[in-house]
C-alpha positions in Angstrom: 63.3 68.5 88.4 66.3 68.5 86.9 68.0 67.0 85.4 68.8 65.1 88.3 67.0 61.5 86.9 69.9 59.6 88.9 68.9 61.3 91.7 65.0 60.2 91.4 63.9 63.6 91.4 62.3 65.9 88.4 63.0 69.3 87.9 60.2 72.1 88.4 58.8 74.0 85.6 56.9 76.9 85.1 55.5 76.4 81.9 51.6 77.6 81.8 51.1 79.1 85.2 49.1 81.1 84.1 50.4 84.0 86.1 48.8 82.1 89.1 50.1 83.8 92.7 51.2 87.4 93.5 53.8 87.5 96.6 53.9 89.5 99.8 57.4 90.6 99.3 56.4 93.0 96.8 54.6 94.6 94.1 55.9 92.7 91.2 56.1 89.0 89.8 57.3 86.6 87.2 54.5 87.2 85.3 55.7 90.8 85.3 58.6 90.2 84.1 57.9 87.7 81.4 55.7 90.8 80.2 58.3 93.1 80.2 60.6 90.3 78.3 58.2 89.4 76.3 58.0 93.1 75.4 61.7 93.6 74.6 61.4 91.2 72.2 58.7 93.2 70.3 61.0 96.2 70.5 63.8 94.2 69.5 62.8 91.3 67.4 59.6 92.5 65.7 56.3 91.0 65.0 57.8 87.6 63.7 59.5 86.9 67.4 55.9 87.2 68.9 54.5 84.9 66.0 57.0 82.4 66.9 56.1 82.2 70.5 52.2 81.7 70.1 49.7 82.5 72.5 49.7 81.7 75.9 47.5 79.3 76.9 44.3 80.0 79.3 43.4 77.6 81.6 39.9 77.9 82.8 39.0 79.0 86.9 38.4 75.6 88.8 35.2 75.4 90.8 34.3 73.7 94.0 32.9 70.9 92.4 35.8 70.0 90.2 37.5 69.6 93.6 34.6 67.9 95.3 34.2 65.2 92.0 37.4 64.1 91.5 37.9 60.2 92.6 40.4 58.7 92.5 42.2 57.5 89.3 40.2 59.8 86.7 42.1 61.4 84.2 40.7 65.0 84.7 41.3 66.7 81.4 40.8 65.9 77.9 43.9 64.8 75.7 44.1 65.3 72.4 45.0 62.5 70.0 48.0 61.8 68.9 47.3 62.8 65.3 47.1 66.5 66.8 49.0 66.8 69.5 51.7 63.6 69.1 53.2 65.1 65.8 55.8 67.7 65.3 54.1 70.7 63.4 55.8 72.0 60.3 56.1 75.5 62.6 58.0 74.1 65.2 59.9 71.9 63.7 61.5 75.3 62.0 61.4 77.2 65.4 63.7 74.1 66.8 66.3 74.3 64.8 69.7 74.6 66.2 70.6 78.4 67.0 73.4 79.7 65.1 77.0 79.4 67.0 76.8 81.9 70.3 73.1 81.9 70.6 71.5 78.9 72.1 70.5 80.5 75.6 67.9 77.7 77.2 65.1 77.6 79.6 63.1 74.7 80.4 65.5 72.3 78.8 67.0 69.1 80.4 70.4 68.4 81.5 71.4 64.7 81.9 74.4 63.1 83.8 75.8 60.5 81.6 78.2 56.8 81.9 81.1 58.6 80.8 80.7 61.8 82.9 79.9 64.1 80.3 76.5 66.3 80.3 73.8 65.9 77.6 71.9 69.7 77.3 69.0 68.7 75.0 65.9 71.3 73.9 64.3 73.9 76.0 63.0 77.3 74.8 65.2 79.9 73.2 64.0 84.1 73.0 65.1 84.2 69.1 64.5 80.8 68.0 61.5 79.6 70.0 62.1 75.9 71.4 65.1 73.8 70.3 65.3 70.4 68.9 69.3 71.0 69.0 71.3 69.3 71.9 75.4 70.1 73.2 77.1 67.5 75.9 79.1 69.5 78.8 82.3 68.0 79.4 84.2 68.6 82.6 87.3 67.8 81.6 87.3 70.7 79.4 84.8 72.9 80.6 83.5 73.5 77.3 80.0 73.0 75.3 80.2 71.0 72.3 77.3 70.1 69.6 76.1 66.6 69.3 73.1 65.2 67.4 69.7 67.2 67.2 66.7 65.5 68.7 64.1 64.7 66.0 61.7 67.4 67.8 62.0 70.6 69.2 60.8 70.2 72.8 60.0 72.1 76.0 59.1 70.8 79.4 59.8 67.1 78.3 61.9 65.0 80.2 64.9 63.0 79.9 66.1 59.8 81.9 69.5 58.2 81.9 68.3 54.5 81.2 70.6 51.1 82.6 72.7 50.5 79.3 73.4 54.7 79.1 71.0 55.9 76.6 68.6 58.9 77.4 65.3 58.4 77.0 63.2 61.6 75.9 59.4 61.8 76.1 56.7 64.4 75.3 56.9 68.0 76.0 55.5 70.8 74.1 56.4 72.6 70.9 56.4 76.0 73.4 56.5 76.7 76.6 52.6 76.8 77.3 51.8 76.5 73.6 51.0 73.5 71.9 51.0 71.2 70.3 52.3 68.5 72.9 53.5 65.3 72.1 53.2 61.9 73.1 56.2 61.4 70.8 59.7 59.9 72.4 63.2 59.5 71.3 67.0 58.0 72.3 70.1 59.5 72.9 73.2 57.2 72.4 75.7 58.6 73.7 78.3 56.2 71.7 76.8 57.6 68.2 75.6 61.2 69.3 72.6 60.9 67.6 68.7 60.3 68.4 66.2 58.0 67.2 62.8 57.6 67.8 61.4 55.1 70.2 57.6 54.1 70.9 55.5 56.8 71.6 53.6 57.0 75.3 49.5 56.2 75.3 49.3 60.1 76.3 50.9 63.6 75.0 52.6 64.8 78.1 54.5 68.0 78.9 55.3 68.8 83.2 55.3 65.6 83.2 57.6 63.3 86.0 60.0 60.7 84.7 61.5 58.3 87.4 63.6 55.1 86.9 62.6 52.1 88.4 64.8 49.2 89.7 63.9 47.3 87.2 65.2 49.3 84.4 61.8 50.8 83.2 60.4 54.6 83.2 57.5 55.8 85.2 55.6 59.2 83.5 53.1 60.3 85.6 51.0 63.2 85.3 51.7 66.5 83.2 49.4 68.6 81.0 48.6 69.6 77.6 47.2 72.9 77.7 43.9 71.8 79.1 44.5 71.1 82.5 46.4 68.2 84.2 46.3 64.8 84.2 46.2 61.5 86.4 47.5 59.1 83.9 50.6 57.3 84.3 52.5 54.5 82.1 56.1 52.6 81.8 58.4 52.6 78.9 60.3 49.3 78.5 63.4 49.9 76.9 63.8 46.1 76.2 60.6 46.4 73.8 61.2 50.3 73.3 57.2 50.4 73.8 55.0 52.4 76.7 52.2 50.6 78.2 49.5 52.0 80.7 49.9 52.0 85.0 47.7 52.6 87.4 46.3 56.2 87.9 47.4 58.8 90.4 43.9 59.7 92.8 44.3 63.5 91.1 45.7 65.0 88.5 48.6 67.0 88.7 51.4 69.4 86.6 54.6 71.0 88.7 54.5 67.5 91.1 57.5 66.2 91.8 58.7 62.2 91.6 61.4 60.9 93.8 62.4 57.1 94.0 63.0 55.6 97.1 65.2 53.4 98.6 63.1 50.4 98.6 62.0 51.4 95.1 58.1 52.9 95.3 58.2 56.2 94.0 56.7 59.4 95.8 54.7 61.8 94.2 54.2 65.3 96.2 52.3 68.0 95.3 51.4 69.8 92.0 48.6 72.0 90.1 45.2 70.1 89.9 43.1 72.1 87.7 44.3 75.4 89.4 44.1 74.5 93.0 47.7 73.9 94.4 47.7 70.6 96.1 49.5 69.1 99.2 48.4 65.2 98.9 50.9 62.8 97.7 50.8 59.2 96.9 53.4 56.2 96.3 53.8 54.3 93.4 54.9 50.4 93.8 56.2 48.8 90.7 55.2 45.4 92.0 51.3 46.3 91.8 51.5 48.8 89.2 49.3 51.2 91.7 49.5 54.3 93.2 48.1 54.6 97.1 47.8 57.7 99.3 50.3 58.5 101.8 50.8 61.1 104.2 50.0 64.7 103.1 52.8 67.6 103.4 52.2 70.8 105.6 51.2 72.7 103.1 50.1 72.8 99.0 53.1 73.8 96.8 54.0 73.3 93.0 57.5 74.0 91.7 58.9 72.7 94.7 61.5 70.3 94.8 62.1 67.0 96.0 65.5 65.2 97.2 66.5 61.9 98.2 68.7 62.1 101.2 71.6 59.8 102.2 69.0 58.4 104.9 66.8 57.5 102.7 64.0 60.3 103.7 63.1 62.9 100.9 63.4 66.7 101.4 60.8 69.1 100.2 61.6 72.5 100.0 60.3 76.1 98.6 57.7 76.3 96.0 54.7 78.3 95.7 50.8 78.1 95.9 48.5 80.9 93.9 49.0 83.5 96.6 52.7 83.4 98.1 56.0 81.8 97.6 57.4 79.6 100.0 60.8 79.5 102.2 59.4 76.3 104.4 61.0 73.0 104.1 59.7 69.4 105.2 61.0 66.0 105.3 59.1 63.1 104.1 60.1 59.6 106.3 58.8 56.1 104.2 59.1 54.7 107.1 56.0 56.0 108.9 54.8 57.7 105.6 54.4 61.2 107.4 55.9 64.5 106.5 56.9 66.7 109.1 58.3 70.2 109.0 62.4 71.1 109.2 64.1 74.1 109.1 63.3 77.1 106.6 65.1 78.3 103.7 67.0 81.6 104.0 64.8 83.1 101.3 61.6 82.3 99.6 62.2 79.9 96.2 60.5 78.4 93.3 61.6 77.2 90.0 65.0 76.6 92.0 67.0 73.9 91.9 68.0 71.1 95.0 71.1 68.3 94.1 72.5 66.0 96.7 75.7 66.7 97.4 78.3 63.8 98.3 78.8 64.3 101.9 75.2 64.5 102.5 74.0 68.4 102.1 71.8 69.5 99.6 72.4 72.7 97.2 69.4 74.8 96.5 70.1 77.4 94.0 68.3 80.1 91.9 64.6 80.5 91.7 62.3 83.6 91.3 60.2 85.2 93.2 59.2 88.9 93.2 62.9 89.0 91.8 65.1 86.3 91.2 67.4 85.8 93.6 71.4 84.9 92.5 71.8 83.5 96.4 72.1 79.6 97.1 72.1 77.9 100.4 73.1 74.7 101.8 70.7 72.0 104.1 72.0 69.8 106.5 70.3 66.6 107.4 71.9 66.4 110.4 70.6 69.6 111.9 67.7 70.6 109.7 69.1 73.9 109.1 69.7 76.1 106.0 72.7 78.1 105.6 73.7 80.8 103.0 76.2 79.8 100.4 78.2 81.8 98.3 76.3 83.5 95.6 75.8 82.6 92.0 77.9 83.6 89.6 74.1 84.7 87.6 71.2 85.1 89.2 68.6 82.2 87.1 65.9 80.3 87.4 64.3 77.8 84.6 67.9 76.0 84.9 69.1 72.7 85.4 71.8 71.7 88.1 73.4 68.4 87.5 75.8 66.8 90.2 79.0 65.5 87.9 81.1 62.9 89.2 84.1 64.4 90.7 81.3 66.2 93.4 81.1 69.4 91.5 77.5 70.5 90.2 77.0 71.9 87.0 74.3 74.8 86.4 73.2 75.6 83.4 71.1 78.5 81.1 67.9 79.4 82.7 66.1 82.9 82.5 66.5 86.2 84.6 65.2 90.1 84.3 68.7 91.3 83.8 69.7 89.4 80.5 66.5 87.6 79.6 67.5 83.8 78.5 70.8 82.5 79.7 73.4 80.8 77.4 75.9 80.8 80.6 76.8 78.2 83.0 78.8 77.9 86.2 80.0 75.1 88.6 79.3 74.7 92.4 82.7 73.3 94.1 81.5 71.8 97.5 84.9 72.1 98.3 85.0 75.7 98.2 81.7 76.6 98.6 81.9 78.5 95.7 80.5 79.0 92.1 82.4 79.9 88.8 81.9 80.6 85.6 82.1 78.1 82.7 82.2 78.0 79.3 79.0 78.5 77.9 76.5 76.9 76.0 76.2 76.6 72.2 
């Protein structure tokens, strides 16, 4: 989620849905229109383009049983070693290279608040290039994009996590959006230097995965996928050792989950894709066993959702989608009886948006698809439950990142829409105004 580590929350993504849900708003999808992108590009690019994106994977139909099996704590899909899936192909290596000046439109990249109030933009997937290993920091001051250090992998649907002393940790994602191979590889950002080294790899390739920072300085990765179905697994990264070691196991598996720390530092997992059946369980993770134990379940299943931390402590859920609709319903999950209960709804129906705490208190949701993305945002307020329209995007987008910078203003960057395909643009949200502008864009 996005992009939005400081905030304990992770960024949806739709990598792999497999074209999964059809809507009753209308006739036409995301799928569709990653179809009729997909098909530009063949018009456009050529055959090489569609070489360079690979071929979708295809999960397999889940069946009562795989339901009915599960316990609790068994990693539900296969992984593949590290030798395959942990190591940068020669391919994408080459399809990560930084885009040339004026061309580095991203999707499913990460966007992470840094010490010194500058943005770090790292990876994601590109329509000419395929996925990026190249990274640009966002400074506010300016409001320009500027090149920094390439990461030593190209990388999609990884995550990133601003660590205590301000370096950004970076771990797994794939080598394309739904392609492999995956990687249990990680790397450093410093900030100071611009550049990125690697750091220990995790016991697991991971990509949808959650990232969350604990209290005590470490990382939590739960979850994720590698092409053949989600995961339970979970495991820490020290970055006083710069090693990850092995947790307890979530009770199912899950991709498109969300993560949110809470105030008194257990972490809440909500949601997700189990092995194509859209779940509404969640769990809490307590850093002082190392285990993960159920909690309340929410009103309904949803994956691509996202998950906020409000000033109250309580964690807002809102939008996402099962394999038949998408969803405009909010709920509110309360640690202190470990219940979810409904709030108000969203204006429209949302996932693959984006949700950032504001500093009075409201929350910005913005962007998403549906049967067509929508360039609308809205505002919720705690104190009422209620959703209210905003003033519209700049460009419509969803796939982006939203980052809340430190004088209040958020930052929202690249993404995807039908119009122009993959997004190099950005704009800010001023709370102030309740509007958004353009920025400069990305590199």
């Amino acid at each position: 989620m996005t992009e939005n580590q400081s905030l304990g929350t992770a960024a949806p993504s739709h990598a792999a849905d497999g074209g999964r849900r059809s809507t009753s708003t209308g006739s036409s999808s995301r799928p569709l229109f990653v179809a009729l992108a997909l098909l530009g590009l063949v018009l456009v690019v050529g055959t090489a383009a569609l070489v360079a994106m690979g071929p979708r994977i295809a999960y397999a139909s889940p069946t009562p049983s795989s339901i009915a099996l599960a316990t609790p704590g068994a990693t539900l899909s296969s992984t593949p070693t590290e030798a395959v899936a942990g190591s940068p192909s020669p391919t994408a290596a080459l399809a990560g290279s930084p885009s040339p000046i004026g061309s580095t439109a991203r999707w499913n990249h990460s966007a992470t608040l840094l010490q010194d109030g500058r943005v770090l933009i790292a990876g994601g997937q590109n329509s000419d290039s395929g996925p990026l290993a190249s990274a640009e920091l966002y400074d506010p001051k300016t409001g320009t994009f500027t090149a920094t250090g390439s990461m030593t992998a190209a990388r999609v649907a990884h995550s990133a996590t601003l660590l205590q002393d301000g370096r950004v940790l970076i771990a797994g994602g794939c080598a394309a959006d739904g392609v492999g191979p995956c990687f249990a590889s990680a790397e450093l950002y410093n900030s100071k230097t611009g550049t990125f080294t690697a750091t220990g790899s995790m016991t697991a390739a991971r990509a949808q995965h959650t990232a969350a920072l604990l209290p005590n300085g470490q990382v939590l990765l739960a979850g994720g996928e590698t092409g053949s179905g989600s995961f339970a697994s979970a495991e820490l990264y020290d970055p006083k050792t710069g090693t990850f070691s092995s947790t307890g196991s979530m009770a199912y598996g899950r991709r498109g989950h969300t993560a949110t720390l809470l105030s008194d530092g257990r972490v809440l997992v909500a949601g997700g894709n189990f092995s194509l059946s859209v779940l509404a369980s969640a769990e809490l993770y307590d850093p002082k066993t190392g285990t993960f134990s159920p909690t309340g379940s929410m009103t309904a299943g949803r994956e691509e959702h996202t998950a906020t931390l409000l000033s109250d402590g309580r964690v807002l859920i809102a939008g996402g989608a099962d394999r038949s609709q998408y969803f405009a319903s909010a709920e509110v999950y309360d640690p202190k009886t470990g219940k979810f209960t409904a709030t108000g709804s969203m204006v429209t129906t949302r996932a693959g948006h984006t949700a950032t705490l504001l500093s009075g208190g409201r929350v910005l949701i913005a962007g998403g698809d549906q049967d067509h993305e929508t360039g609308r945002a809205e505002l919720y307020d705690p104190s009422t439950g209620k959703f209210t329209a905003a003033g519209p995007m700049a460009t419509a987008r969803w796939n982006h990142s939203a980052t809340p910078l430190q004088d209040g203003r958020v930052l929202i960057a690249g993404g995807q829409n039908s119009d122009s395909g993959h997004l190099a643009s950005a704009e800010l949200y001023d709370p102030k105004t309740g509007k958004f502008t353009a920025t400069g864009s990305m590199m």
